[in-house]
C-alpha positions, 0 to 999 in steps of 0.5 A: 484230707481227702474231698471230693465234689458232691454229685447226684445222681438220678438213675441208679442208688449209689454211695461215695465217700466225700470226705476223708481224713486221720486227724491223729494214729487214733481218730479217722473220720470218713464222710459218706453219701447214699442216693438217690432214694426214696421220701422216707427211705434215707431216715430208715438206713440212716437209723439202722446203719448207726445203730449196726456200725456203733453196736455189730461191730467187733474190735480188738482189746486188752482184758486182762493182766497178769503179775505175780509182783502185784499183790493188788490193783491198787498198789505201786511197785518200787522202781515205777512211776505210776500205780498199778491201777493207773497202769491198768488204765493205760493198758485198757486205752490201747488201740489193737487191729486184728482178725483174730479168733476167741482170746490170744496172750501177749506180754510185756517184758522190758526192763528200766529206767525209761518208759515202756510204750505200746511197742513193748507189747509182744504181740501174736502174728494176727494183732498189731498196734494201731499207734505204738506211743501210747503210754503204758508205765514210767520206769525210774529205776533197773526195775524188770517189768514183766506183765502178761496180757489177755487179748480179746475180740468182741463187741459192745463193753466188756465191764470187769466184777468184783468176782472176776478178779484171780490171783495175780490176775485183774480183768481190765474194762474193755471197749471192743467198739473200734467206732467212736461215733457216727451220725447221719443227715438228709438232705431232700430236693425236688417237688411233690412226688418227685421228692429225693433225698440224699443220705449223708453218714459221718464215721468217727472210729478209733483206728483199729477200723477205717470209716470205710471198713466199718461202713462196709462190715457193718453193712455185711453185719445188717445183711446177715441179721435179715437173712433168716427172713430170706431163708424161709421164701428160699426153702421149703418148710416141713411141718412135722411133730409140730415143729418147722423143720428146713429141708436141705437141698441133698447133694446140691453143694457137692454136684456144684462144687464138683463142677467148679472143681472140674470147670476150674481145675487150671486155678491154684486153690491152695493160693487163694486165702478166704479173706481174699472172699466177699465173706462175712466176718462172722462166716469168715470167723466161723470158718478160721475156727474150723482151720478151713483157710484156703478155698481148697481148704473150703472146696474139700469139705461136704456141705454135712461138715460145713453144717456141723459148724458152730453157728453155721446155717444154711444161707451161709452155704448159699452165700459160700456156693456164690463166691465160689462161681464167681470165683 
């Protein structure tokens, strides 16, 4: 456990953690401080903050198994000691860390006696097991126990329909939220209108997050959400036919690409990943998904290419133009 003595400060806005501790593989908690802000000013991040780390959030989880043996979820198969539904169960209480892309297939193949754990799931290269204890099924006998997985990214609940179920195939309920809880107080000092407060947040997550890793991606996640706001003071607007039309500014990316590729030349592109980059994770997402890994990857593309991303809009460009100059 990590502690660190409360400071004020009242000059500048600033955050600290004070507390830190992993009570087990599968329970982190974080204590984090705001201030100094504003009469009013720490209810009002406070409420946003929780609302964004307990429902922005995208974790990583089984959703489905497959099993040609299995005739329904509510059998049990010779040679093991648990009921499919309850090794359905288990498979849903698996903690995953990834940053990953859509859906990916595992699988799990070990033969018995003796128990198979969460270091028997053969995983993609992008997933790892947070803890790989975790249960999953007790063989009694020389039984092959071959089982394939669905492995998603998301966010909020995924809860499974009776429609959902195919041959040999069942939909496992799924808690994408890597953030188990979090709350927040003020704490208010001074007199009048010289009145401060302080903003305390307390993280509680499963693992597949730190604390201080879903602070900062639900930070960037709320950040995001207010953009569009930003855009139109930014822009110009068009009125045509009736309908608001964004005008892009021509050529602007690639004359400033052009000059940071020629003002930059001695820097080795190639080496530089984009998760190495102040990004998003939903621009981040949307760029892996376009196989644009490397900043060279990022400086070859038009500003025209990046628009015809999927869910790609301008303040992304804006936001890519930034870390590039800083870069």
């Amino acid at each position: 456990m990590v502690r660190e003595k409360l400071k004020v400060s009242t000059r500048t806005l600033q955050w600290k953690c004070v507390e830190s501790r992993a009570d087990s593989k599968r329970l982190y908690y974080g204590r984090f401080i705001l201030s100094p802000l504003m009469k009013g000013q720490a209810d009002t991040i406070g409420i946003a903050m929780r609302r964004a780390l307990l429902g922005e959030i995208e974790g990583t989880c089984i959703t489905r198994a497959k099993s040609e043996k299995i005739p329904h979820e509510y059998s049990t198969i010779v040679g093991i000691q648990e009921s499919v539904h309850e090794i359905l169960m288990n498979l849903k209480e698996i903690v995953l860390r990834s940053n990953l892309y859509g859906t990916r297939d595992a699988l799990i193949c070990v033969k018995g006696p003796g128990y198979v754990t969460a270091q028997d799931i053969l995983l993609p290269p992008s997933v790892e097991v947070v803890d790989n204890t975790q249960h999953i099924a007790n063989l009694t006998e020389p039984t092959d126990f071959c089982i394939g997985l669905q492995i998603e990214r998301n966010r909020g609940y995924n809860i499974k329909t009776p429609n959902n179920f195919q041959d040999g195939s069942y939909p496992i309920d799924a808690i994408f939220m890597p953030v188990r809880n979090a709350n927040h107080s003020i704490h208010s000092y001074g007199n009048g209108n010289e009145k401060q407060e302080i903003l305390f947040l307390e993280i509680w997550t499963n693992g597949g997050l730190t604390p201080k890793e879903a602070l900062h991606e639900a930070s960037r996640n709320l950040i995001d959400l207010f953009l569009p706001f930003l855009q139109s003071a930014e822009e110009n607007l068009h009125l045509e036919n009736n309908q608001y039309k964004v005008s892009l500014p021509y050529l602007t990316f690639h004359d400033r690409v052009a000059k940071l590729k020629k003002k930059k030349k001695e820097i080795a592109w190639k080496s530089i990943f984009i998760d190495q980059s102040e990004l998003s994770p939903r621009i981040y997402n949307c760029l892996k998904k376009s196989n644009i890994h490397t900043l060279f990857d990022l400086l070859n593309n038009s500003q025209e290419a990046l628009m015809k991303i999927e869910h790609f809009r301008i303040e992304d460009v804006k936001r890519i133009l930034g870390i590039l100059e800083k870069k």
